[in-house]
C-alpha beads as a LAMMPS data file, in Angstrom:
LAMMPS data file: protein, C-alpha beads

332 atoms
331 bonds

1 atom types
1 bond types

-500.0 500.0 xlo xhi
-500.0 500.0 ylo yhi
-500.0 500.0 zlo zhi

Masses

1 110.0

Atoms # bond

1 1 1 -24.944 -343.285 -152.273
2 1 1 -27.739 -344.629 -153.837
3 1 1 -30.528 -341.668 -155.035
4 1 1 -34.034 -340.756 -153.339
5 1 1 -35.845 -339.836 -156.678
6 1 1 -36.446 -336.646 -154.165
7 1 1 -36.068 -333.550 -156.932
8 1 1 -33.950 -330.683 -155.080
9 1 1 -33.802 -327.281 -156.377
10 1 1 -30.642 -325.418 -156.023
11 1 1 -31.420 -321.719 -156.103
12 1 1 -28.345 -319.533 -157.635
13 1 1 -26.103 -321.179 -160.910
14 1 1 -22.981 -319.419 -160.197
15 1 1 -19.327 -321.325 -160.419
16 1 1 -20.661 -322.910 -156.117
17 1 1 -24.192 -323.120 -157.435
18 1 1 -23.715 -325.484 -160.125
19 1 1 -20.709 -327.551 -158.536
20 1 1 -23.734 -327.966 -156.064
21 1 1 -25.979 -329.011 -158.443
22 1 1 -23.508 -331.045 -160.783
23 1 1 -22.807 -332.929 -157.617
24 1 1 -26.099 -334.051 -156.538
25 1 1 -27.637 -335.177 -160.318
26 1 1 -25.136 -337.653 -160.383
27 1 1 -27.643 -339.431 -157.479
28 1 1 -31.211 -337.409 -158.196
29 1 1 -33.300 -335.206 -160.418
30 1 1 -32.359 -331.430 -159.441
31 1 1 -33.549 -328.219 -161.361
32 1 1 -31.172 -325.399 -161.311
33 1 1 -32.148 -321.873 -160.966
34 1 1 -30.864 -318.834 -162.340
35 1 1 -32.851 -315.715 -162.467
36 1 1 -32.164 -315.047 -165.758
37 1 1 -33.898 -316.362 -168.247
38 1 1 -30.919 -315.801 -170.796
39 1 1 -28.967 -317.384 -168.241
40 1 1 -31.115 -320.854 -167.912
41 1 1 -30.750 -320.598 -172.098
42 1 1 -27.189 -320.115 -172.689
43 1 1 -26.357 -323.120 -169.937
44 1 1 -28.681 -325.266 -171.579
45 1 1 -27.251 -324.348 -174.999
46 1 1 -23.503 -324.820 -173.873
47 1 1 -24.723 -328.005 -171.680
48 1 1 -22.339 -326.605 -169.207
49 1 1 -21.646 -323.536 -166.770
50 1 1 -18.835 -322.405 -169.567
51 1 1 -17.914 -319.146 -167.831
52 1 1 -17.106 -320.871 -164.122
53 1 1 -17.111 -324.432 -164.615
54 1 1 -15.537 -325.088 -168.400
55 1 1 -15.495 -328.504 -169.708
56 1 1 -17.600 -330.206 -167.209
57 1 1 -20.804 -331.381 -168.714
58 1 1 -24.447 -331.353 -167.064
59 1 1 -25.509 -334.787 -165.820
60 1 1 -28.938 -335.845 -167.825
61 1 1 -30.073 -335.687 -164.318
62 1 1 -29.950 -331.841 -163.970
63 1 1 -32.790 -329.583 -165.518
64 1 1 -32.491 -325.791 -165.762
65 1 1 -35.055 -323.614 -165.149
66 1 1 -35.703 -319.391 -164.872
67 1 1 -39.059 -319.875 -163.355
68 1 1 -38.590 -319.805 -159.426
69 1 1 -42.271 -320.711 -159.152
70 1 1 -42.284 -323.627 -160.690
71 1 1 -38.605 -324.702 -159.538
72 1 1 -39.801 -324.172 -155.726
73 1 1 -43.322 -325.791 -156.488
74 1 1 -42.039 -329.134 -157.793
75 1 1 -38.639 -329.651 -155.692
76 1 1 -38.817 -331.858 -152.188
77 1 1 -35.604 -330.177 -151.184
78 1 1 -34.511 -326.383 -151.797
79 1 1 -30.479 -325.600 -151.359
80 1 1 -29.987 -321.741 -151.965
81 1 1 -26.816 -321.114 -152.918
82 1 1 -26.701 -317.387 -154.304
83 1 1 -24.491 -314.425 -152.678
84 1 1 -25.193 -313.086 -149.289
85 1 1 -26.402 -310.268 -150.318
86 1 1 -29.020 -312.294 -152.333
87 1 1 -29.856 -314.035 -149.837
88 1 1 -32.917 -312.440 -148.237
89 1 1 -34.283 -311.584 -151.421
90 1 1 -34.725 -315.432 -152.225
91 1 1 -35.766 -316.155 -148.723
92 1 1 -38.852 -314.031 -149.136
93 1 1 -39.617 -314.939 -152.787
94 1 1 -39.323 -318.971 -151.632
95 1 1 -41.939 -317.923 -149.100
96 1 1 -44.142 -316.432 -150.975
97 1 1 -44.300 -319.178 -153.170
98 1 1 -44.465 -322.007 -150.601
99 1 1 -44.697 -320.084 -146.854
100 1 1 -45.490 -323.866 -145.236
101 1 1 -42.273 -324.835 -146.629
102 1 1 -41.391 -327.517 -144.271
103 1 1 -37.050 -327.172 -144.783
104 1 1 -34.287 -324.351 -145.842
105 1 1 -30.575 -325.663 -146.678
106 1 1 -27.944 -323.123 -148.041
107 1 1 -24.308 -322.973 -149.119
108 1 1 -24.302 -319.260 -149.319
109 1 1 -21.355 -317.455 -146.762
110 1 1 -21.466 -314.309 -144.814
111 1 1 -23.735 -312.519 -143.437
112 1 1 -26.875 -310.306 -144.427
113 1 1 -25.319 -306.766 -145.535
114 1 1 -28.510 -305.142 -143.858
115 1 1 -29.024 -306.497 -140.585
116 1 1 -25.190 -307.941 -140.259
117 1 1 -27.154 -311.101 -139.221
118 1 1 -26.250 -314.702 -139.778
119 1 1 -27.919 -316.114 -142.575
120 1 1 -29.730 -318.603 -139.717
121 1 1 -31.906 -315.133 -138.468
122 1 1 -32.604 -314.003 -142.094
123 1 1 -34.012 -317.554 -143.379
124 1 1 -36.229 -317.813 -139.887
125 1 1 -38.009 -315.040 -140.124
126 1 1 -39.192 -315.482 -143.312
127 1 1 -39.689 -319.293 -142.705
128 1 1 -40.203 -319.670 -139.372
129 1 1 -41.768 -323.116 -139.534
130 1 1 -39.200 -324.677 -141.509
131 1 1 -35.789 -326.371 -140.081
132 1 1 -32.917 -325.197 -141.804
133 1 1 -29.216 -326.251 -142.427
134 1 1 -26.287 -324.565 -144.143
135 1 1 -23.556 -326.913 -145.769
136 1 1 -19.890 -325.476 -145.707
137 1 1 -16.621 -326.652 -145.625
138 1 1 -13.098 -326.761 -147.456
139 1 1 -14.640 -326.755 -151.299
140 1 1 -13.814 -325.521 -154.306
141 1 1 -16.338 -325.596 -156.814
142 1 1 -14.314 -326.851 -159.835
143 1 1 -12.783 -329.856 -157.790
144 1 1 -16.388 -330.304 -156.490
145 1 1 -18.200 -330.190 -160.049
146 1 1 -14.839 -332.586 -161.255
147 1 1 -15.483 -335.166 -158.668
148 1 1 -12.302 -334.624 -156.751
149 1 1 -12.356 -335.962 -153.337
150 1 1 -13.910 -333.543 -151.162
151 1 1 -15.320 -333.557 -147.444
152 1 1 -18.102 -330.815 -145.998
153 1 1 -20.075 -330.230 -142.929
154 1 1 -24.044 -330.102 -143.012
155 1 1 -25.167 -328.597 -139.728
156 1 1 -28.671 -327.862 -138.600
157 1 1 -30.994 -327.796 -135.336
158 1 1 -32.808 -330.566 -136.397
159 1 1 -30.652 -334.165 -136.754
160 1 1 -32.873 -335.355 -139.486
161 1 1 -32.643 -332.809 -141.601
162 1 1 -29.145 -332.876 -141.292
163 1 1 -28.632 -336.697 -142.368
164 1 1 -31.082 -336.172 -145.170
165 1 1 -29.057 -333.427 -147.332
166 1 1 -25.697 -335.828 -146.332
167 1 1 -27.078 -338.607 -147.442
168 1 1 -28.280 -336.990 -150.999
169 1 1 -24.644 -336.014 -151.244
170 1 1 -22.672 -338.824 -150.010
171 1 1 -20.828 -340.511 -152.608
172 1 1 -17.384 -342.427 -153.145
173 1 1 -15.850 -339.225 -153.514
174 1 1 -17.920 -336.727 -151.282
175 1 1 -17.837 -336.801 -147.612
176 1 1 -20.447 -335.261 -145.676
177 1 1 -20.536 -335.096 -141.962
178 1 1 -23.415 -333.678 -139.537
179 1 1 -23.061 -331.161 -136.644
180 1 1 -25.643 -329.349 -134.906
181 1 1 -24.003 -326.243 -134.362
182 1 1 -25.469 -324.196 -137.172
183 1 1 -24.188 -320.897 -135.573
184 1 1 -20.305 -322.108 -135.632
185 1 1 -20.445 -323.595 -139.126
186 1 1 -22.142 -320.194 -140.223
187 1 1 -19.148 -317.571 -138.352
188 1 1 -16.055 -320.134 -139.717
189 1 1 -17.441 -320.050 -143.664
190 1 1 -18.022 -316.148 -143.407
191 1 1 -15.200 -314.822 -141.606
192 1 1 -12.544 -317.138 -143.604
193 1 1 -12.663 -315.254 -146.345
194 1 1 -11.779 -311.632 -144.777
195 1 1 -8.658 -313.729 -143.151
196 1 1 -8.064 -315.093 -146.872
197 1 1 -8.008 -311.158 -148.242
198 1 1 -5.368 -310.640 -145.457
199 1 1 -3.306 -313.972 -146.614
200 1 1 -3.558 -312.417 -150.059
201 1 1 -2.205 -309.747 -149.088
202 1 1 0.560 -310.723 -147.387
203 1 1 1.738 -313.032 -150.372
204 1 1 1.272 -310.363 -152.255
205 1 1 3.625 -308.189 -150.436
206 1 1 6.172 -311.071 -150.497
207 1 1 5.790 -311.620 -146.495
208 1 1 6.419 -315.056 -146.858
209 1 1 5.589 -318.685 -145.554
210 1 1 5.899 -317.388 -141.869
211 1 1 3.411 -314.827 -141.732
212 1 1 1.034 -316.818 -144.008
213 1 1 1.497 -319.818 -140.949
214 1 1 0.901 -316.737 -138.382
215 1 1 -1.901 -315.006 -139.868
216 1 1 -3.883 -318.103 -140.386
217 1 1 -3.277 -319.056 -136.609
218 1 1 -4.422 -315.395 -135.511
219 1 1 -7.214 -315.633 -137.838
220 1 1 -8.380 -319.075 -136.254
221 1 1 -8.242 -317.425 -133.215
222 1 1 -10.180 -314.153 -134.256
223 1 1 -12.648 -316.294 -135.732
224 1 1 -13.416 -318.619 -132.679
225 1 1 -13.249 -315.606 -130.341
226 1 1 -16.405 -314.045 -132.639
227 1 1 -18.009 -317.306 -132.942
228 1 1 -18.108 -318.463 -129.440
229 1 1 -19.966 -314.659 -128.362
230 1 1 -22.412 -315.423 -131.377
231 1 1 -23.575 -319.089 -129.451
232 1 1 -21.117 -321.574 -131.563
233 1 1 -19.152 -324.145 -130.407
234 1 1 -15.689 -323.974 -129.728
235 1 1 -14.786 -327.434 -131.504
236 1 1 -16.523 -326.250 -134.928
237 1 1 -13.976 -324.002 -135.204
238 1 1 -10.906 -327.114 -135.478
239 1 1 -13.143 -328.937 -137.839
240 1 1 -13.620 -328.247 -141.578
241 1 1 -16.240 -325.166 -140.914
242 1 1 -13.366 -323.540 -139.088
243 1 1 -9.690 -324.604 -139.800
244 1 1 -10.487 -326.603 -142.578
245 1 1 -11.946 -323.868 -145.058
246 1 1 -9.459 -321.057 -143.348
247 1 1 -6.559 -323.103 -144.469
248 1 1 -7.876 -323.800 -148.371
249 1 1 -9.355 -320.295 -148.421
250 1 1 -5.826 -318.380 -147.320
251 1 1 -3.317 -321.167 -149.134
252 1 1 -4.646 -321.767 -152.522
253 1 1 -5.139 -319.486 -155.379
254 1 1 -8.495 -320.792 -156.702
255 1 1 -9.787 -318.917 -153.808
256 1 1 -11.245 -315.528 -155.401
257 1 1 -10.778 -313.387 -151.621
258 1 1 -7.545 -314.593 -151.622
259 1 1 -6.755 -313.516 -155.304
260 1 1 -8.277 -309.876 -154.200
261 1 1 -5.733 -309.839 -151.235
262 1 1 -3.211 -310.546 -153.848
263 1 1 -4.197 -307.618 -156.090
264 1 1 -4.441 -305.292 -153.327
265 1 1 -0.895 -305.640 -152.601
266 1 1 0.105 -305.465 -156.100
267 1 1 -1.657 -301.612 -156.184
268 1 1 -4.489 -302.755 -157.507
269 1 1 -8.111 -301.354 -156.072
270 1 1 -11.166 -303.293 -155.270
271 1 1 -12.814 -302.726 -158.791
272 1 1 -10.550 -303.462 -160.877
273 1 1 -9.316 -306.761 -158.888
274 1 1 -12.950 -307.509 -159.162
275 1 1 -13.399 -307.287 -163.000
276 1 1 -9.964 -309.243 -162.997
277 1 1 -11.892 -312.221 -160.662
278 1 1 -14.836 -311.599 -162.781
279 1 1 -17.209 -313.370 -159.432
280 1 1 -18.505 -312.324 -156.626
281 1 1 -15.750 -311.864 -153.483
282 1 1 -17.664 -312.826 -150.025
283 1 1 -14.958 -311.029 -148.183
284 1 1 -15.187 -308.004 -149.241
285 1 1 -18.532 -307.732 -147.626
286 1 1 -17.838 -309.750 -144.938
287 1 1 -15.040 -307.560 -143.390
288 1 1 -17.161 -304.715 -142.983
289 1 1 -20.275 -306.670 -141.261
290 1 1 -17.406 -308.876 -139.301
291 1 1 -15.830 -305.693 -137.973
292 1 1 -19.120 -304.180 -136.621
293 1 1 -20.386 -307.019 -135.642
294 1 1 -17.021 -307.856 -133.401
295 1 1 -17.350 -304.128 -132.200
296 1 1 -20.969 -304.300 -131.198
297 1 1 -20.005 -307.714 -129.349
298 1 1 -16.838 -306.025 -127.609
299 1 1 -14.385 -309.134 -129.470
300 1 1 -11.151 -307.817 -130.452
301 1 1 -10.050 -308.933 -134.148
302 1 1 -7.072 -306.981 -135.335
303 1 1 -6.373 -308.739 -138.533
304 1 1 -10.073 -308.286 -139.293
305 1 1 -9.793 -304.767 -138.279
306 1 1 -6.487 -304.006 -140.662
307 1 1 -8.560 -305.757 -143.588
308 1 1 -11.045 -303.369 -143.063
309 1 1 -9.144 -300.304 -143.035
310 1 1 -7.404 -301.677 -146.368
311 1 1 -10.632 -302.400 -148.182
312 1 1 -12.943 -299.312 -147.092
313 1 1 -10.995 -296.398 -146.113
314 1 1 -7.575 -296.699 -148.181
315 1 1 -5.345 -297.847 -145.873
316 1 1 -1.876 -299.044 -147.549
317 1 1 -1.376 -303.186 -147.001
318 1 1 2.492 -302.661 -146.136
319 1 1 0.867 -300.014 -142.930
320 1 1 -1.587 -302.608 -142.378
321 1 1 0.838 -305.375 -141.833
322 1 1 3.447 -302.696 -139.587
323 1 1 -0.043 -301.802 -137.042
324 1 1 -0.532 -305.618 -136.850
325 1 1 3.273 -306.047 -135.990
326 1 1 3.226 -303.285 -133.814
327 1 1 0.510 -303.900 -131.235
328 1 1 1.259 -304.330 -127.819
329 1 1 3.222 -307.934 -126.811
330 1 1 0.712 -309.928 -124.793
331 1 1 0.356 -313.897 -124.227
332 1 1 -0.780 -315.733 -126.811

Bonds

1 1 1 2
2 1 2 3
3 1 3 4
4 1 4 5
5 1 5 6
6 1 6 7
7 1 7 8
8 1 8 9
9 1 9 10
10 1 10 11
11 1 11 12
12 1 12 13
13 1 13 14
14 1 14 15
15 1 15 16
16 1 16 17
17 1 17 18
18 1 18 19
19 1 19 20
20 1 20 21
21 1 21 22
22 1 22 23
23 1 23 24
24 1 24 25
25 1 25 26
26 1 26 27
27 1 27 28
28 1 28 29
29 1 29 30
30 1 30 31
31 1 31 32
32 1 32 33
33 1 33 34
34 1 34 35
35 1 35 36
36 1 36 37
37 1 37 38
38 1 38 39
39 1 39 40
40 1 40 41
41 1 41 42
42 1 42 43
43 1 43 44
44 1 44 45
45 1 45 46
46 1 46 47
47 1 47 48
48 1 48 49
49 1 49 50
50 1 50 51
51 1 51 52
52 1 52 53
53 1 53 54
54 1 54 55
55 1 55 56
56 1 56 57
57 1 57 58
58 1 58 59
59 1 59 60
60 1 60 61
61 1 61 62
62 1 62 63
63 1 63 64
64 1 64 65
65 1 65 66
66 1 66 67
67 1 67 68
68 1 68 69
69 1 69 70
70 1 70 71
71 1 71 72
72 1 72 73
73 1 73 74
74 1 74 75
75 1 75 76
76 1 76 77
77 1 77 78
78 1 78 79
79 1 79 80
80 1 80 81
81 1 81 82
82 1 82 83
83 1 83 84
84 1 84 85
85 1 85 86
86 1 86 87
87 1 87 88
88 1 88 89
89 1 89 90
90 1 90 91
91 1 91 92
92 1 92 93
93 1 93 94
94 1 94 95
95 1 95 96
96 1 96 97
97 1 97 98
98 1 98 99
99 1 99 100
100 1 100 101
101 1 101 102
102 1 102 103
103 1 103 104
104 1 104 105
105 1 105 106
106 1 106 107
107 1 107 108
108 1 108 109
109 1 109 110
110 1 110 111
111 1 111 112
112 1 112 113
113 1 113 114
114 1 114 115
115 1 115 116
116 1 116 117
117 1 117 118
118 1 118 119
119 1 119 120
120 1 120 121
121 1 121 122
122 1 122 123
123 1 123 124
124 1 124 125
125 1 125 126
126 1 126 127
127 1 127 128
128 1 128 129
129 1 129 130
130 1 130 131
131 1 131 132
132 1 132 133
133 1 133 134
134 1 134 135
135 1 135 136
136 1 136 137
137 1 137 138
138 1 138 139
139 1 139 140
140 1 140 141
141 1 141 142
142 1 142 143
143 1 143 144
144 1 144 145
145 1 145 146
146 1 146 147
147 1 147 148
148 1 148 149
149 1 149 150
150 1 150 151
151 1 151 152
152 1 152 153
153 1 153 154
154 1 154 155
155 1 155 156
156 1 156 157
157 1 157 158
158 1 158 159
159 1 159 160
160 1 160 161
161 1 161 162
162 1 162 163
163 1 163 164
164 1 164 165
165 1 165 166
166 1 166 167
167 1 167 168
168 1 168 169
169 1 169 170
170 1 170 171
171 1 171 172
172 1 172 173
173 1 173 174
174 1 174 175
175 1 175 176
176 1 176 177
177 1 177 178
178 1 178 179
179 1 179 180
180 1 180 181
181 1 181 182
182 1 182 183
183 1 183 184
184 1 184 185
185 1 185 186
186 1 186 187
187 1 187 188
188 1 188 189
189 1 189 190
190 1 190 191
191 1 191 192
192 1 192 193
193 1 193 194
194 1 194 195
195 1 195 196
196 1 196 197
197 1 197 198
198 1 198 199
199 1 199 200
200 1 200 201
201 1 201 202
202 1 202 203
203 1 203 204
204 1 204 205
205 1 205 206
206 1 206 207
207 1 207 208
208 1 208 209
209 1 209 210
210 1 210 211
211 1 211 212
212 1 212 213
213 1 213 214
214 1 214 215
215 1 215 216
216 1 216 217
217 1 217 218
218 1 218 219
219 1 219 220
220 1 220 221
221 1 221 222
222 1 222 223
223 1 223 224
224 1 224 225
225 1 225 226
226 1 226 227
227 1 227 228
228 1 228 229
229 1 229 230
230 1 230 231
231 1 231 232
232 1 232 233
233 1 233 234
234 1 234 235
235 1 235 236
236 1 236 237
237 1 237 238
238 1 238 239
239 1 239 240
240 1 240 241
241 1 241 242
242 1 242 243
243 1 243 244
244 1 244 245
245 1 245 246
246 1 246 247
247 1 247 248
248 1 248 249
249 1 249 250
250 1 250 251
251 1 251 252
252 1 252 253
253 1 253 254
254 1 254 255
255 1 255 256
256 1 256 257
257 1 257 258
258 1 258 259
259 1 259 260
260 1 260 261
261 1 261 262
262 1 262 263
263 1 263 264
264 1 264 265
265 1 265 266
266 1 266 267
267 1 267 268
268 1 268 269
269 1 269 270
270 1 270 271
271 1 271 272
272 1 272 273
273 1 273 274
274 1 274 275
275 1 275 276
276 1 276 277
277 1 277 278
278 1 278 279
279 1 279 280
280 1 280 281
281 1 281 282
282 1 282 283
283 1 283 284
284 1 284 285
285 1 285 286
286 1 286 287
287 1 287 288
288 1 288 289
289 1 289 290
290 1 290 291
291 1 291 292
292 1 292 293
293 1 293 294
294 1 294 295
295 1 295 296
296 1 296 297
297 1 297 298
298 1 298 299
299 1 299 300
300 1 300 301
301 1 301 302
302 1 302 303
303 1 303 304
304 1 304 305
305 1 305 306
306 1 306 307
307 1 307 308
308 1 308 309
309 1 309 310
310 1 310 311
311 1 311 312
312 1 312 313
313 1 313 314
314 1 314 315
315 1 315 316
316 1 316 317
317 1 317 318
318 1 318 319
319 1 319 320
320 1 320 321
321 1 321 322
322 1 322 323
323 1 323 324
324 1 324 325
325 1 325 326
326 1 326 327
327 1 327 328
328 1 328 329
329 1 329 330
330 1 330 331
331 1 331 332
């Protein structure tokens, strides 16, 4: 792709954060934001995100800044890539600082922890003006930030806004593609990860390739049954929003909610998997705003359900795995 000169400012510098950021000042000025400021100086020291991303230097491209003023004041394009639970703080601090900001993109997954609203609500009520898009998609951040070939969807309401953030991160090795279904792309990036926990876990309890194939064909189906109530589109959830990131999120081990489903299973709890992972684990989260959200919306998710149980009220992952075998035999 060729570059804009537009400057973007990606909001959050953790391991998805600075892939993110790595990826677009190959093409364009971007400032990265951490709120920090012994953060911004220890990146700009190392000249690289050492603790997630080792080895892969900063493009001359990329600037690094603490001051979320000043980053938000002087960018033409702001991507907010922080953790869920983040999210609304940023929203509201990017609006006080520019409330006539005219566009919102994100790369942030789940849903808000307060409301248990997509991330779509949160961002329009404090920007109401401004058309937003979320990017997701089958990614790791290290093959991202490496320049490993790598595909992802951009969808928003508005079909320019959309082609704009592909088309600052189209290159010979990234492949961006639009949709307008910003509600489907939103459900498949957030609940993937609660079916990854479950994938972990079954791995973890030596279950097999079988059940890995079954739960991630349940989970598609939990998934599209949840997003189709919330307003998405049932062929999101085939594409790489839905299928795509389910199957890298559940298969591979750089995935960190499938590495918690892993230590689950091998006794471990949720803190001490976490310290182990040392980042932040969406799904974790996610499976407790998923399951009320599914039970406020009458959509049945048992594997979602089971995760649950596991991760908030102690529930052993071989019992989890027998109630899911167990259920009632019904048509698929």
């Amino acid at each position: 792709m060729n570059g804009s000169g537009d400057t973007i400012g990606v909001l959050g510098a953790g391991s998805w954060g600075a892939a993110l950021a790595i990826e677009l000042a190959r093409h364009q000025p971007v400032v990265l934001w951490a709120h920090t400021r012994e953060e911004i100086e220890r990146l700009r020291l190392d000249g690289e995100n050492r603790q997630y991303l080792p080895g892969i230097p900063f493009p001359k491209e990329l600037d690094l800044s603490s001051d979320l003023q000043d980053t938000v004041a002087r960018s033409q394009e702001i991507l907010v890539v922080v953790p869920s639970h983040a999210f609304a703080s940023v929203c509201q601090q990017v609006a006080g600082i520019r409330p006539d900001l005219p566009s919102l993109s994100w790369a942030t997954k789940g849903f808000d922890p307060t409301s248990g609203d997509l991330l779509s609500r949160v961002a329009g009520e404090y920007l109401p003006q401004a058309s937003l898009a979320v990017l997701s998609g089958p990614t790791f951040a290290g093959e991202v930030a490496r320049g490993l070939p790598t595909a992802i969807t951009v969808a928003s309401d508005s079909e320019s806004h959309a082609t704009r953030i592909a088309g600052y991160l189209r290159s010979e090795h990234f492949r961006p593609y639009t949709s307008k279904d910003i509600v489907g792309v939103q459900a498949g990036g957030a609940c993937k990860n609660v079916m990854a926990i479950a994938a972990g876990i079954s791995d973890g309890l030596g279950f097999g390739a079988n059940a890995r194939a079954a739960l991630i064909t349940r989970g598609l189906s939990e998934i599209t049954r949840l997003g189709l109530r919330l307003g998405g589109h049932s062929d999101t959830f085939m594409g790489l929003a839905g299928l795509g990131d389910l199957v890298l999120t559940c298969t591979d081990n750089q995935s960190r909610n499938r590495r918690m489903g892993l230590a689950l299973a091998g006794g471990k709890d949720i803190e001490q998997a976490r310290r182990e992972i040392g980042q932040e684990v969406e799904g974790i989260n996610t499976a407790r705003e998923v399951r009320h959200k599914a039970r406020e919306l009458d959509v049945e998710m048992p594997i979602t359900e089971q995760t649950y149980r596991v991760l908030f009220e102690g529930l052993d992952p071989r019992e989890a795995v027998h109630n899911l075998l167990s259920r009632q035999t019904r048509a698929e």
